[in-house]
C-alpha positions in Angstrom: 89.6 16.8 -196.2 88.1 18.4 -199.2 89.9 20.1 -202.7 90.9 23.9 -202.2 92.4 23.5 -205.6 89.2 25.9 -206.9 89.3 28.2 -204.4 90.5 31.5 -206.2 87.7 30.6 -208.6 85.0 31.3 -205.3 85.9 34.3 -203.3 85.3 36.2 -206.6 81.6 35.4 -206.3 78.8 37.7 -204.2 78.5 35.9 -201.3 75.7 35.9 -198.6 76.0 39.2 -196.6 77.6 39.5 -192.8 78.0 41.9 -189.9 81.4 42.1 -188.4 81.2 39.9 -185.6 82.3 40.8 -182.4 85.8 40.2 -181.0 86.2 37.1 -180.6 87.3 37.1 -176.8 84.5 38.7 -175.9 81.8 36.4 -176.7 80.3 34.3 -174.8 80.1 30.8 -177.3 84.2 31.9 -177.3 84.8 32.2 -173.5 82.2 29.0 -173.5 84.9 27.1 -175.6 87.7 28.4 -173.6 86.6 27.0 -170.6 85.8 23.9 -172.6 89.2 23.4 -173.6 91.0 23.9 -170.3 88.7 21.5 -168.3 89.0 18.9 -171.2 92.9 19.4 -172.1 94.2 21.5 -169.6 94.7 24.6 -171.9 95.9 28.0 -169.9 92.4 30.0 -170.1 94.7 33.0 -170.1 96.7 31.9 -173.3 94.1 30.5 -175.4 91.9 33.7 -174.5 94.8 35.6 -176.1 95.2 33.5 -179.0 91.7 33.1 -179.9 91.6 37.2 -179.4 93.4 37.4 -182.3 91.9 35.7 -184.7 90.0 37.4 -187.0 86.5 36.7 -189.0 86.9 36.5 -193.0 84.0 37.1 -195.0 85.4 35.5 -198.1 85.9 32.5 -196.1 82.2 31.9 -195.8 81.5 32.9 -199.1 83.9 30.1 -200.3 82.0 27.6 -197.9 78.3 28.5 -199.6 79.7 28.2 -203.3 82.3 25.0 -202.9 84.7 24.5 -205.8 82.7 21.7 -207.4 79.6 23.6 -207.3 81.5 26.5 -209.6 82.2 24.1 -212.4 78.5 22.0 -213.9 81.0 20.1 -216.5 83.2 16.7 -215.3 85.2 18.0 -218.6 85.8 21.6 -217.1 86.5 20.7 -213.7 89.0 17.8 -215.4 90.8 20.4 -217.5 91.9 22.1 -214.6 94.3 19.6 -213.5 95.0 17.9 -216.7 97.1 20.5 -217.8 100.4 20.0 -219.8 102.6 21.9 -217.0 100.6 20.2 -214.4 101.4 16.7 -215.5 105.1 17.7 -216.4 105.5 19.1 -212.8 104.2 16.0 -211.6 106.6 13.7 -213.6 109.6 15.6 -212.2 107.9 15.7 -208.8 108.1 11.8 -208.9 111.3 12.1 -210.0 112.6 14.4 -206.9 110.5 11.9 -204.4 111.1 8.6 -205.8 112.7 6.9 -202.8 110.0 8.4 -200.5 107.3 6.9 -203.3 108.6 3.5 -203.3 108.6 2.9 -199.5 105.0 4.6 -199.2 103.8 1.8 -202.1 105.6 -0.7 -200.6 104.8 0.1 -196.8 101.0 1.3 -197.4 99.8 -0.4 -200.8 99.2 2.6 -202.5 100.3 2.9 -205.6 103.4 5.9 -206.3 100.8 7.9 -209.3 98.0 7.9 -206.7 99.9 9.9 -203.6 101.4 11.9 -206.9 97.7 12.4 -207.9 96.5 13.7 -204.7 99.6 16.0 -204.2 98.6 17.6 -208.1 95.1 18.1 -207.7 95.5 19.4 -204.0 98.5 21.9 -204.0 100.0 21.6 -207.2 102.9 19.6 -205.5 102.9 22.0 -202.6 102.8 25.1 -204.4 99.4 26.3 -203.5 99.4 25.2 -200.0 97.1 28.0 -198.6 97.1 32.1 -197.6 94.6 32.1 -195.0 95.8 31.7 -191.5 94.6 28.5 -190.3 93.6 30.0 -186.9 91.3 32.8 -188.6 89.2 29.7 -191.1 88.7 27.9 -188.3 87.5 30.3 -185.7 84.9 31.7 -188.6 83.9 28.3 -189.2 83.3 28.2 -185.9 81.5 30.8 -184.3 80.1 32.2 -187.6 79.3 29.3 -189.6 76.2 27.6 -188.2 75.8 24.8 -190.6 78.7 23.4 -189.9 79.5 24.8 -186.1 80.1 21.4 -185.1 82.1 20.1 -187.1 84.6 23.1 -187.3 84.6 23.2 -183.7 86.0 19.8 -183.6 88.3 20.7 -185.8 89.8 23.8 -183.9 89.8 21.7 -181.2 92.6 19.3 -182.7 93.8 22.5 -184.3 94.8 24.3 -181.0 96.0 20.8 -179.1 97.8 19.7 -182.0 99.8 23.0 -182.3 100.7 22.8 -178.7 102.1 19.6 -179.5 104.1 20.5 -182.1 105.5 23.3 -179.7 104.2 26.1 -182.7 102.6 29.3 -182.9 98.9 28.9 -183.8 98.9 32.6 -185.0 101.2 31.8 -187.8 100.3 28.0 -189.4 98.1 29.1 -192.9 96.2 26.9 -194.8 93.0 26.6 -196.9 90.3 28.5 -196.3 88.5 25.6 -194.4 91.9 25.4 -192.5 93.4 22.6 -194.2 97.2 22.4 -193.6 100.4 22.0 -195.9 101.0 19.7 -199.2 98.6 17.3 -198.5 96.0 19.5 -197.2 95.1 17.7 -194.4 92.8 19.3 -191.4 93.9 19.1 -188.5 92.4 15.9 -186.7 93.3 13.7 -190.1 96.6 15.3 -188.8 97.1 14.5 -185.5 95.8 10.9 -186.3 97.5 9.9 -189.8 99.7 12.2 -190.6 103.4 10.7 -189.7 107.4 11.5 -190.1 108.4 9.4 -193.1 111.5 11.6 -193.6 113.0 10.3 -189.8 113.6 13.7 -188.6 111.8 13.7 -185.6 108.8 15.8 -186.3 106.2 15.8 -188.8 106.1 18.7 -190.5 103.6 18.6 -193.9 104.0 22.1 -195.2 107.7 22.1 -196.0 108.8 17.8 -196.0 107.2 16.1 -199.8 108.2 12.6 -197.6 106.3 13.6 -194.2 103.1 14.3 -196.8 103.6 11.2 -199.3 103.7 9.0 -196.0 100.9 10.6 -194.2 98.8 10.7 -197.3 99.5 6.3 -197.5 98.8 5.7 -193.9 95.5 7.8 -194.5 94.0 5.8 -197.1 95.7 2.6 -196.3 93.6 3.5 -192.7 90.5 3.8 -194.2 90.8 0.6 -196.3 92.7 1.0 -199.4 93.0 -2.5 -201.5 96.5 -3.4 -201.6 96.9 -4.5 -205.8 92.7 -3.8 -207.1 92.4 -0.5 -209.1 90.6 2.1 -208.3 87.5 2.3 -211.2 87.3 1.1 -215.0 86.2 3.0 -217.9 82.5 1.6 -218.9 79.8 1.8 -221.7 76.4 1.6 -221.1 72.9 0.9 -222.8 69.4 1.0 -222.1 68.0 2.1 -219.1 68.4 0.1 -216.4 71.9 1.6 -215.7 70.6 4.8 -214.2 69.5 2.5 -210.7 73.1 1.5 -210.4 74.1 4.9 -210.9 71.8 6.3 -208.6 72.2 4.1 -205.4 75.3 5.7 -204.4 79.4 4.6 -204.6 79.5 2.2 -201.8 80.7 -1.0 -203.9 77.7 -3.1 -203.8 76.9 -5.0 -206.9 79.1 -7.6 -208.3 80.7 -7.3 -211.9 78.8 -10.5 -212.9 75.4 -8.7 -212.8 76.8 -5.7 -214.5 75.6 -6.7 -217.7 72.0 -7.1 -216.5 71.9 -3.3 -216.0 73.5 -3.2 -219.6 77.2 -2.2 -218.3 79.9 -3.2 -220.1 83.8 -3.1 -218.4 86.3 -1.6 -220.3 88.4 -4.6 -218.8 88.0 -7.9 -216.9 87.4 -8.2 -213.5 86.5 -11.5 -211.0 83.1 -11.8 -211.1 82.8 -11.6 -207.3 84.3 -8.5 -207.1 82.0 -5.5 -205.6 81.7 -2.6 -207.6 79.3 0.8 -208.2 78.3 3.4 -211.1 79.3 6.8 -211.5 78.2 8.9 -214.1 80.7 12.0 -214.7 78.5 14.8 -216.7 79.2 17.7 -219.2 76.3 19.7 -220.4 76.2 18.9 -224.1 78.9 16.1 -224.5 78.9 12.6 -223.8 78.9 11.5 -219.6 81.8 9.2 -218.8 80.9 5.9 -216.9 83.2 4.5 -214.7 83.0 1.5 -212.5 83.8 1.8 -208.9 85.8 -0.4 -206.8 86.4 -0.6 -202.8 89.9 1.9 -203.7 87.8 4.4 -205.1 85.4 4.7 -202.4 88.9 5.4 -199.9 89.9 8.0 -202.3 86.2 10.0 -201.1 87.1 9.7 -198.1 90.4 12.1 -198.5 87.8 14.0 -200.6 84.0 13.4 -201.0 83.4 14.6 -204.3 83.2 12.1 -207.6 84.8 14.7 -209.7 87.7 14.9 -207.3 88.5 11.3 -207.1 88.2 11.0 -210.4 90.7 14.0 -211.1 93.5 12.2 -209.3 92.9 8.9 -210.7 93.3 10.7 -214.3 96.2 12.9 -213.3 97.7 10.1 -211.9 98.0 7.8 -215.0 99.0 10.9 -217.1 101.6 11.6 -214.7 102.6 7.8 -214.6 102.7 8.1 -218.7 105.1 11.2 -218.6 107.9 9.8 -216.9 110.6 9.1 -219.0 111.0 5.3 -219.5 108.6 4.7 -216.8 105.5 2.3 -218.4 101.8 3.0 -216.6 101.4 1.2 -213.7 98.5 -1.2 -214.2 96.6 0.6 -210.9 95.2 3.6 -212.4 95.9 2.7 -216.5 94.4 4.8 -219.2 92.0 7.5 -218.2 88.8 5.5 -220.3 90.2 2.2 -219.9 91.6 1.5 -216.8 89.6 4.1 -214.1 
């Protein structure tokens, strides 16, 4: 999964030029797929010909995909300011409000703390508001047969598109989504879908583009599943000094070095943490202001995984804590905490 959030910001922007492509039906990496699917999963050739007829190229798709939000916006503070907004955080506070019972189990049940599912729901869709206009079957055929550097990947993803819509017994003409084909509140694509996405509400089905508790569950089970730290925040506010710093900062967000030797790279935590603890650098940057340092933990690291982009993780962890703030007699939780002092 990736942020969408920036999207309208992208399809503005000249792309790289493309022919029309074919009909899809037609070609022969299609009817190569086809025959793919119905040896592997038993798919009628006949149907998925038809279906897969009917989806359409977008050029704005793979304009979107050369120019990705984050690349639109050079400045941490820019990109921040889109989600930190005053209606943003309020919508969130009353989202939390609506959702609280769904909220608590997911924390309880998963570890993750109630602002950080709130986060991710802000930054993604705007608490399901902005959940996507492409259809879902049109980005991912594009993706697909007229995207070549990432062909494979895309591919897998139709793949768990077009099974997982048969399983859900709907039309894979009609799901929309991002334009990378990610699906409802949470924006999951499809194979996070078919493997952590989950029916929290009990109705029988899951259903993340109209249930808030089918998408606050599935977002907990997908970071607890990829090793979220029941109780350890996510990253601390930090200043630095010297030099020495910028080798931390450079060797990537996989929590490696432990706060003890922190100050040997002159690093100083906003807070106090164990000494044993595993931890990594980022440096957020605006052109002509101060960077912000923050000190990474293992929880951090999960939240790239949903999305793997600093600025994005970041984003939620800051909306998050605002969100926690604006509640009305509702203290910040300790897991996120101030946006310098506690992330």
């Amino acid at each position: 999964m990736r942020n969408f959030a920036l999207a309208a910001l992208i399809v503005l922007h000249a792309g790289i030029a493309c022919a029309e492509p074919t009909s899809y039906q037609n070609r022969k990496d299609v009817k190569e797929f086809v025959a793919e699917m119905v040896k592997k999963h038993g798919f009628s050739r006949r149907e998925l010909t038809r279906v897969l007829g009917q989806a359409r190229y977008q050029p704005g798709i793979v304009r979107a995909m050369e120019q990705p939000p984050e690349s639109a916006l050079a400045s941490w503070q820019a990109y921040r300011a889109i989600f930190l907004k005053p209606e943003r955080i309020e919508a969130g506070a009353q989202f939390w409000t609506k959702n609280a019972e769904a909220l608590k189990r997911a924390a309880g049940e998963y570890g993750v703390p109630e602002e950080v599912i709130v986060g991710i729901i802000g930054v993604e869709t705007t608490f399901g508001r902005n959940i996507g206009t492409y259809r879902v079957i049109d980005a991912l055929a594009t993706l697909t047969f007229d995207y070549p550097k990432r062909s494979a990947y895309f591919r897998g993803e139709l793949e768990h598109y077009l099974v997982f819509s048969r399983d859900q017994k709907i039309d894979p003409l009609r799901v929309k989504g991002s334009y990378a084909g990610a699906i409802g509140i949470p924006q999951f694509m499809p194979g996070s879908y078919r493997r952590f996405a989950v029916d929290f509400d009990g109705d029988g089905r899951i259903n993340l583009a109209t249930s808030p508790s089918d998408a606050i569950g599935s977002i907990g089970n997908f970071l607890k599943s990829h090793g979220w730290v029941r109780g350890e925040p996510a990253a601390l506010g930090a200043e630095v000094s010297g030099d020495a710093w910028r080798k931390l900062a450079g060797s990537g967000i996989v929590p490696a070095t432990r706060v003890s030797d922190l100050s040997a790279y002159g690093i100083k935590l906003a807070a106090s943490l164990p000494g044993e603890t595993l931890c990594a650098l980022i440096e957020l940057e605006s052109p002509g202001q101060p960077s912000d340092f923050r000190v990474t933990l293992k929880n951090f690291f999960v939240l790239t995984r949903y999305n793997r982009s600093n600025l994005y993780a970041a984003a939620v962890l800051d909306l998050a804590a605002e969100i926690a703030r604006a509640r009305p007699a509702a203290p910040a939780a300790p897991s996120t905490g101030p946006a310098k002092d506690n992330q």
